[in-house]
N, C-alpha and C positions, 0 to 999 in steps of 0.2 A: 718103636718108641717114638714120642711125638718130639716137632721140635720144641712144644712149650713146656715138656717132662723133662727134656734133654736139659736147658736152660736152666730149671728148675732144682738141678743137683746139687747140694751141696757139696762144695768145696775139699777135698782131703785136708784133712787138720794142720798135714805139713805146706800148703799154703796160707794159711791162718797167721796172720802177725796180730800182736796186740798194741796199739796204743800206748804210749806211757805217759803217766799224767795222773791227776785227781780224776779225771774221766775218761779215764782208759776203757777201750772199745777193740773189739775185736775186729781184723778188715781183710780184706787181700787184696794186693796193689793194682795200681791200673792195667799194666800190664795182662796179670791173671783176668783180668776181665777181658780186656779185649780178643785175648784168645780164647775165652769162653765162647764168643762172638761168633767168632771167624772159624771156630769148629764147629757148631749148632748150626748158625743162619749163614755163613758164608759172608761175601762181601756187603757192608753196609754201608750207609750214610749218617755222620754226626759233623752237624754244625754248629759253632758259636753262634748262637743268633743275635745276642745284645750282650755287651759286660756292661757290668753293675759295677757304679764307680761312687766313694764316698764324697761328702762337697768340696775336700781338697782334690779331687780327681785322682787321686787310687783306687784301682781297678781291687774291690772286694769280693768279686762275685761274676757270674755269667747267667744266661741261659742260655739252652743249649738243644738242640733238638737228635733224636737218634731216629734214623729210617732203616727198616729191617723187614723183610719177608718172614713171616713164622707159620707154619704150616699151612701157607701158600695165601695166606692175610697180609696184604700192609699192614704196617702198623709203624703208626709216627709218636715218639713221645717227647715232649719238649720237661723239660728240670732245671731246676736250679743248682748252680755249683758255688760255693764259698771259700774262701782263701781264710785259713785258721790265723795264717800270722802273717800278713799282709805287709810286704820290704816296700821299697824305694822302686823296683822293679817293673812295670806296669807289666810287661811280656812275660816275666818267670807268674806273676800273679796271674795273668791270665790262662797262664798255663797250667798252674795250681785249680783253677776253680772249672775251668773244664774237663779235668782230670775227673771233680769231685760231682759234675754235673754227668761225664759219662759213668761214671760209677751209678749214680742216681736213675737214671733214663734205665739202666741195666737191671738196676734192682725191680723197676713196673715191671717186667718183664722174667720174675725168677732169680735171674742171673744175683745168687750174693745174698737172696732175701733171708734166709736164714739165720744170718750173720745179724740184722736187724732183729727179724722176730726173736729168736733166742731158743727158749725155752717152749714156745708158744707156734716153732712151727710145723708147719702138716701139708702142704703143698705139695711137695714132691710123691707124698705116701698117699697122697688124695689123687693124683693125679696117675699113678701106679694102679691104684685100685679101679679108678675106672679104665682103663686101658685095660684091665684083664677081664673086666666088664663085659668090653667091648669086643674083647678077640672071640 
C-alpha cells in the first residue's frame, strides 16, 4: 500500500470528536494527526513561518509549512492556521493556530480529508482501486 493510500484513511469513528457550537464540525485532535504522520512518513518537518497578528498585535493566525517524504517525493506544504478565540496569550495563540495550520498542511496530503469532504469523499477508495490496478 502506498504512503499517500496510507495517509489517506480515514480515521476510526472512535477518534472523531465533534465540535460543539451553531457550527459544530466533526475533527480529530492534533495529536491524532501527528501520529498519523509519524506512522506513514516517519520523521518530518513543520515550521511556523509567519503568525498573523490582528492591528492590536494579537497573534490570530500563522502560516506554517510541513516537509515530508511521501513515496519517496518531497513534498512541501505551507497553510494557514487560525486561533477561533484568540486570549491575551500571544504563545498559547500561537500555539493554537499552528496546531490548526498543521492540521491543514495534513489534510493537502490525505491525512483527516474526509472529515472535510464529508459525504463527498472517494480518495482513499480511488486510490485502493488503482493500487489493485496496479498490482
Amino acid at each position: 500500500m502506498s504512503q499517500l493510500h496510507e495517509l489517506s484513511k480515514p480515521f476510526p469513528q472512535s477518534l472523531v470528536k465533534q465540535k460543539p457550537g451553531k457550527f459544530a464540525a466533526a475533527y480529530v485532535e492534533h495529536s491524532v494527526i501527528s501520529q498519523r504522520l509519524l506512522e506513514v512518513v516517519g520523521p518530518h518537518t513543520f515550521t511556523v513561518d509567519k503568525p498573523v497578528t490582528n492591528p492590536d498585535g494579537v497573534v490570530v493566525g500563522c502560516l506554517a509549512t510541513l516537509a515530508c517524504t511521501i513515496d519517496g517525493e518531497r513534498v512541501l506544504i505551507t497553510e494557514v492556521g487560525d486561533v477561533e478565540h484568540p486570549g491575551t496569550n500571544n504563545a498559547s495563540n500561537l500555539k493554537n493556530a499552528a496546531s490548526d495550520a498543521l492540521k491543514r498542511c495534513a489534510m493537502r496530503i490525505g491525512v483527516g480529508l474526509h472529515l472535510w469532504s464529508q459525504d463527498n469523499y472517494y480518495l482513499n477508495k480511488s486510490l485502493e482501486k488503482r493500487e489493485r490496478i496496479a498490482a
